[in-house]
C-alpha positions in Angstrom: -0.8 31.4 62.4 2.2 30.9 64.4 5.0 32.3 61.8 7.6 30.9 64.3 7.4 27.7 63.7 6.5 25.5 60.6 7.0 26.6 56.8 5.8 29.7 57.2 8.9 31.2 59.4 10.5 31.1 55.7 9.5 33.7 54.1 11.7 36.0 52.9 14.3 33.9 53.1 16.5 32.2 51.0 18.6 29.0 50.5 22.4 29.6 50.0 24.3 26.4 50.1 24.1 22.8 50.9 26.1 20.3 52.7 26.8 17.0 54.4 25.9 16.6 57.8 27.1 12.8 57.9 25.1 11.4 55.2 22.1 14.0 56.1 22.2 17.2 53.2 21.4 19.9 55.0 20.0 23.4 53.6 21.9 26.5 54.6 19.4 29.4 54.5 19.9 33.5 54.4 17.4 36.3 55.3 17.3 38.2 51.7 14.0 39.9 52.6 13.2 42.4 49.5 16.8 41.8 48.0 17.1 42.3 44.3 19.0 39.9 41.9 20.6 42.7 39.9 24.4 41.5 40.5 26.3 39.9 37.5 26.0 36.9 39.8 24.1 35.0 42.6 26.9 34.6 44.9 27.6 38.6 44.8 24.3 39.5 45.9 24.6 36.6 48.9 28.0 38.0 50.0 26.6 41.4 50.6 23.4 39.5 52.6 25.7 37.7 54.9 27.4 40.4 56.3 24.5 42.1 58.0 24.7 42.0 61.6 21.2 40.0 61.5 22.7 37.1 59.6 25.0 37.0 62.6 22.4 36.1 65.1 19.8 34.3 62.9 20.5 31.5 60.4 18.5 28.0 59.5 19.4 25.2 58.8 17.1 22.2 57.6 17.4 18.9 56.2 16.8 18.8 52.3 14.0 17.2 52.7 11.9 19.4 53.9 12.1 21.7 51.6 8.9 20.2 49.8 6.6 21.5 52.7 8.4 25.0 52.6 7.6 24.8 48.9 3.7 24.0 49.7 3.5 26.9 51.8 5.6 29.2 49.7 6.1 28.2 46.6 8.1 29.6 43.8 7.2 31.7 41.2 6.5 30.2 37.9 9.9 29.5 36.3 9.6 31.6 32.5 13.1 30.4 31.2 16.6 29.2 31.3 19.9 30.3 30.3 22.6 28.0 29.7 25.8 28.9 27.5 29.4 27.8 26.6 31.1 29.7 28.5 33.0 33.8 27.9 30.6 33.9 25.8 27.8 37.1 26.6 25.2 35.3 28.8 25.9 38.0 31.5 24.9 40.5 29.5 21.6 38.4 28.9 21.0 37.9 32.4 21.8 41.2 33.7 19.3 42.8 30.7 17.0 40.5 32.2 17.1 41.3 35.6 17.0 45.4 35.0 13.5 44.9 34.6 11.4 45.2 37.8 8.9 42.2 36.8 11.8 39.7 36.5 13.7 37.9 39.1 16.9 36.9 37.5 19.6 34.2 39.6 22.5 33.9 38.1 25.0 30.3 38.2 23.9 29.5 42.0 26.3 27.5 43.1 23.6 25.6 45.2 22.5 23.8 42.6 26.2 21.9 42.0 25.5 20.2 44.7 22.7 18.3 43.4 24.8 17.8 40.4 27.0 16.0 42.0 25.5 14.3 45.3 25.4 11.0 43.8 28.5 10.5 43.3 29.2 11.6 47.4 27.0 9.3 48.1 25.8 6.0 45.4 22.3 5.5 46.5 21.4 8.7 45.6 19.2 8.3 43.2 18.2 10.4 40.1 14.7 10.6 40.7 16.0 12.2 44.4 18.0 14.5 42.6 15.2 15.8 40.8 12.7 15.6 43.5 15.6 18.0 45.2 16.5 20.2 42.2 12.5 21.2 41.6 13.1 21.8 45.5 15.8 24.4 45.1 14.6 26.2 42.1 11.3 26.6 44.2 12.9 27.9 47.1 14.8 30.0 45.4 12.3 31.8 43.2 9.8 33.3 46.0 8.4 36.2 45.0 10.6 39.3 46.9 8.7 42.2 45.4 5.2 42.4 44.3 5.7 43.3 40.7 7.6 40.4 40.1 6.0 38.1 38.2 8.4 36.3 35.9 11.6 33.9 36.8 14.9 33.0 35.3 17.8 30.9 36.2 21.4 31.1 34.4 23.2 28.1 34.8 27.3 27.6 35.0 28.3 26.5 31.5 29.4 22.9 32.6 25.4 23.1 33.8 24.7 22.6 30.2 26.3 18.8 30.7 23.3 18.0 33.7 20.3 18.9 30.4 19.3 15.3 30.6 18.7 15.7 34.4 17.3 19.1 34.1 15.1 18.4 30.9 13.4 15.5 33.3 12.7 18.3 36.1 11.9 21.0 34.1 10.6 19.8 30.4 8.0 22.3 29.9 11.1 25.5 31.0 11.6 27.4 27.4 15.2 27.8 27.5 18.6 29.9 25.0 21.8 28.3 24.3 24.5 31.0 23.9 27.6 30.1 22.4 30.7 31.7 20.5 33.0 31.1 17.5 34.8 28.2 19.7 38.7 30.0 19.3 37.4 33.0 20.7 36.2 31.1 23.9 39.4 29.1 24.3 41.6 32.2 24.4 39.6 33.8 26.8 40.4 30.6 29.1 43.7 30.6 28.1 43.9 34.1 29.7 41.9 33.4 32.7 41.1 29.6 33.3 37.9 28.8 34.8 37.0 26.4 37.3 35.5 23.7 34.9 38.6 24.1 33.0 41.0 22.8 35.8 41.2 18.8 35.2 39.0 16.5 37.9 36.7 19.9 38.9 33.7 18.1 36.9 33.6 14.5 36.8 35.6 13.3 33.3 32.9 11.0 33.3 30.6 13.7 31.5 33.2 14.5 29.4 33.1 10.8 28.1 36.7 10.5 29.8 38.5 7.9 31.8 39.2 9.0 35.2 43.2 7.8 34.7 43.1 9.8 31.6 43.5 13.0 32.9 46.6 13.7 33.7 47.6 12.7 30.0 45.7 15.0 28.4 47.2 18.7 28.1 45.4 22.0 29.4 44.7 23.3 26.1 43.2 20.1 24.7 41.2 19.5 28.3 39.4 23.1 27.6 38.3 22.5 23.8 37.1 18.5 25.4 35.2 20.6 28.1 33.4 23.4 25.2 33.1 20.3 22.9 31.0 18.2 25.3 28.9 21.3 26.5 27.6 21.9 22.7 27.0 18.0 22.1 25.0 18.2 25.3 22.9 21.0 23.8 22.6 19.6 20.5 21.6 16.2 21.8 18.8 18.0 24.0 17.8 20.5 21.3 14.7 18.2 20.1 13.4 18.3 23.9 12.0 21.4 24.2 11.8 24.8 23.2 15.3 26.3 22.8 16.8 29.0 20.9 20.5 29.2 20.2 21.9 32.6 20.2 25.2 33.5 18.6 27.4 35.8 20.6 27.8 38.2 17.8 24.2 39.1 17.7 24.0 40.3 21.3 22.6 42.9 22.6 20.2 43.3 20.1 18.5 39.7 19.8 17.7 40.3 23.7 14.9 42.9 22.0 13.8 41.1 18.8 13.7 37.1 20.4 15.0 36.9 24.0 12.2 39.6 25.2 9.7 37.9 23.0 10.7 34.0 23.4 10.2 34.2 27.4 7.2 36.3 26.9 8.3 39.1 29.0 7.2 42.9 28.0 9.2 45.8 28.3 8.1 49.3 28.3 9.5 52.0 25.9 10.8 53.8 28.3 12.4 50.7 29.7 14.1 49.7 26.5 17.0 52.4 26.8 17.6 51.6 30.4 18.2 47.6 28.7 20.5 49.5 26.3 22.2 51.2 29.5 23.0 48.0 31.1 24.5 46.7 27.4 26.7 49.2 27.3 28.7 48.2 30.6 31.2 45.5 31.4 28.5 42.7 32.5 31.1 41.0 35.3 32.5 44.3 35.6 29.8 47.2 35.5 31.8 49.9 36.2 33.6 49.4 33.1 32.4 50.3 29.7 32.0 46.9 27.2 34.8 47.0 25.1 34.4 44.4 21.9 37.4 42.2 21.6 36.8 39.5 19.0 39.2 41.0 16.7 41.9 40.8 19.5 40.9 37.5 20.5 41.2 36.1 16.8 44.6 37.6 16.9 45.9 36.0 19.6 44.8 32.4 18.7 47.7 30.7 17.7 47.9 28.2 15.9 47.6 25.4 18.4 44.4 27.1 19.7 43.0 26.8 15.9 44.0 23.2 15.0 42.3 21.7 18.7 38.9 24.2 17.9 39.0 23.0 14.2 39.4 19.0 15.5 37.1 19.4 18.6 34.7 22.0 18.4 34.2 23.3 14.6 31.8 20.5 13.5 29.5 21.2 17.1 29.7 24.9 16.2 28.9 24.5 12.8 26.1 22.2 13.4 24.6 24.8 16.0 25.3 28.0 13.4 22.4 26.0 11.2 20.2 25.7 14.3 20.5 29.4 15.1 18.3 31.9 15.0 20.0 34.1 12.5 20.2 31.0 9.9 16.5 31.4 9.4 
């Protein structure tokens, strides 16, 4: 076998970003060989990849269509969860817990996959059965095995992910997946510090917020942010009888990763591999040279009282209705 040409010459590689070539997508591809996941996120691990001199001198590039042959002769691993969450809200710690364990092959919010998210809207005749045809694509490409003890694969999606369920639910209905969320005030201070991109008006289509597009620029930062966190926990409500789905609270992390999380995706972990988890909890998971340092209590401080009157309007009855879905109202 000629691994030169054909599917084959992709192994070991990876796909790291789509684009328009006209109306062609095109498949951007990296060399990650061996590469662990271990990063907070996906995008980390690919910036150190790219830099190698090799990446210099060899790339691909293929149309996105035929990545269902690459799939054929190197498919994925078998997907055992997701992750999807509200945002600020500890599903880094998850992820990162996840992916200390040598079985597991843990990606983390690949930015790839926005892409498919949003293609139809670059171009209308996408349509969605193409977008899932592409997204079962991705996730396969994505999750070839690197290392022979791995054996199980997650994903963690962006939190604005959450509002694509419908589409991902139709790819993926048999994927067990967690909800993690957080008391909502909490979450919109932590954006009020340090905006993220979903936050910033027009980022995601308003259209998934249930918004007019000429509505935007009436509606004030603060009030766009609880809109955003309000339509991510509707989404995951609405989806909730789809599938099998746990909603964890931020406040019982780390230890529900041991007594559900661990259990729920059917993963095993060692003894001795239980205080290397607890290692991992113990740093800053975006920052893990940093110890973890709680700040609820400062974060409950700080919410005025304009934070507490837009959670209480927008987001208390959706955080309410997923506290009696939880796993600690059992």
């Amino acid at each position: 076998m000629d691994l030169n040409s054909g599917p084959e010459r992709f192994a070991g590689w990876i796909p790291i970003g789509l684009y328009w070539r006209g109306t062609q997508p095109m498949v951007d591809w990296c060399h990650a060989g061996d590469a662990r996941f271990t990063d907070p996120f996906f995008e980390q691990t690919i910036a150190g990849l790219v830099q190698r001199p090799f990446q210099l001198l060899f790339r691909h590039q293929t149309p996105v269509e035929e990545l269902p042959a690459i799939n054929a002769a190197l498919p994925g691993l078998k997907l055992g969860g997701f992750i999807f969450h509200l945002s600020r809200c500890g599903s880094t710690v998850v992820s990162r817990m996840l992916a200390a364990l040598p079985q597991n092959l843990v990606l983390s919010e690949p930015r790839l996959l926005d892409f498919v998210f949003r293609s139809h809207f670059h171009q209308s005749s996408i349509s969605e059965e193409q977008r899932i045809t592409w997204l079962r694509s991705l996730v396969s490409a994505l999750g070839q095995q690197r290392r022979t003890e791995q054996t199980h694969y997650f994903i963690k999606f962006d939190s604005w992910h959450a509002l694509q369920l419908p589409l991902i639910r139709r790819a993926f209905p048999e994927v067990p997946w967690l909800f993690i969320y957080r008391e909502p005030a909490e979450v919109m201070v932590s954006h009020e510090r340090q905006p993220a991109a979903q936050m910033v008006p027009g980022v995601i289509d308003p259209r998934w917020l249930g918004l007019a597009p000429d509505a935007l620029g009436r509606i004030p930062g603060d009030e766009y942010c609880a809109r955003v966190l309000a339509a991510i926990l509707q989404t995951a409500l609405t989806h909730s009888n789809t599938g099998n789905v746990q909603f964890i609270n931020y406040r019982q992390l780390p230890d529900i990763v041991f007594s559900l999380i661990l259990p729920f995706f059917q993963v095993s972990c060692a003894a001795g591999s239980m205080s290397h988890l607890r290692e991992v909890a113990r740093l800053n998971a975006k920052e893990p040279s940093q110890p973890f340092m709680p700040d609820s209590a400062a974060k409950q401080k700080e919410a005025g009282e304009r934070i507490r009157q837009l959670s209480d309007r927008l987001l208390q009855p959706w955080y309410e209705q997923m506290e009696a879905r939880s796993s600690h109202s059992a």
